[in-house]
C-alpha positions, 0 to 999 in steps of 0.5 A, spaced: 822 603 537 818 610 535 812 608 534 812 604 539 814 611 544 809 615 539 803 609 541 805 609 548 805 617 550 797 617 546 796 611 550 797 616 558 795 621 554 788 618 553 788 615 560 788 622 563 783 625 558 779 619 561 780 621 568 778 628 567 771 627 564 770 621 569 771 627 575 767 631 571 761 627 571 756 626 575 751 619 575 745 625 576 746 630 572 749 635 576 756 636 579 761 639 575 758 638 569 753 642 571 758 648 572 760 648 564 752 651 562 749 656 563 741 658 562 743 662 556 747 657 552 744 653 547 747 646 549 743 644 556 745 640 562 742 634 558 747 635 552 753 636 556 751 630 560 750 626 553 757 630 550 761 627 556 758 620 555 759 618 549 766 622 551 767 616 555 765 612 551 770 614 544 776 614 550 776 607 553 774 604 545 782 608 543 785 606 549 783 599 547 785 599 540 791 603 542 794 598 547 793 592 542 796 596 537 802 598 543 803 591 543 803 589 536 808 594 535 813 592 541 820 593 538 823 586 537 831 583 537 833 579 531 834 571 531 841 572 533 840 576 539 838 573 545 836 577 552 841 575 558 836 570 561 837 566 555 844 566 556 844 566 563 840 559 562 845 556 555 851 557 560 848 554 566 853 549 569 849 543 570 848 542 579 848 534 577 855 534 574 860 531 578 866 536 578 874 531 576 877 533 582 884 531 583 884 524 586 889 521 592 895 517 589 895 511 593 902 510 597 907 507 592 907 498 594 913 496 597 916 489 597 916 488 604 914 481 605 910 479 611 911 474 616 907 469 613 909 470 606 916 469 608 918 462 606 923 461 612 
């Protein structure tokens, strides 16, 4: 379970380092990329802008690996322990079973005898 926490926390790690340098961008070379060189600097705009490419480029590639390495490494229970919808789906009682309800005892039967089966 530690490597799966481990791999997970580099996972937003690289999301977030992912969002910044996308922020930092600019599709024309300027924006805030343009503010990290200056004329005297040996790495020019054109680098920088490179630089943060292939940045980009090396962070979404990790965060790809990294997510399936993440769920290869998904602690998984043992054979003998299911999750609770399991159990919950085992011990369902079955809706088309007819519950054994108590039935009516019939009237114990009389010797009575009706006009017709009286012989008299």
């Amino acid at each position: 379970m530690g490597v799966y926490i481990f791999i997970s926390i580099l996972v937003i790690a690289a999301c977030f380092l992912q969002i910044l340098i996308v922020l930092v961008q600019n599709s024309k070379g300027g924006g805030l990329a343009a503010n990290f060189t200056s004329a005297g600097q040996t790495m020019g705009i054109r680098k920088t802008a490179d630089f943060l490419e292939k940045a980009t480029w090396t962070l979404a590639a990790a965060i790809l690996i990294l997510s399936i390495v993440a769920t290869a490494a998904i602690p998984r229970s043992s054979g003998a322990e299911q999750s609770r919808i399991s159990n919950q789906i085992q011990n369902a009682v079955d809706p088309n079973a007819i519950p054994t309800l108590p039935t009516a005892v019939p009237p114990s039967s009389t010797t009575t005898q009706t006009e017709d089966e009286n012989p008299e």
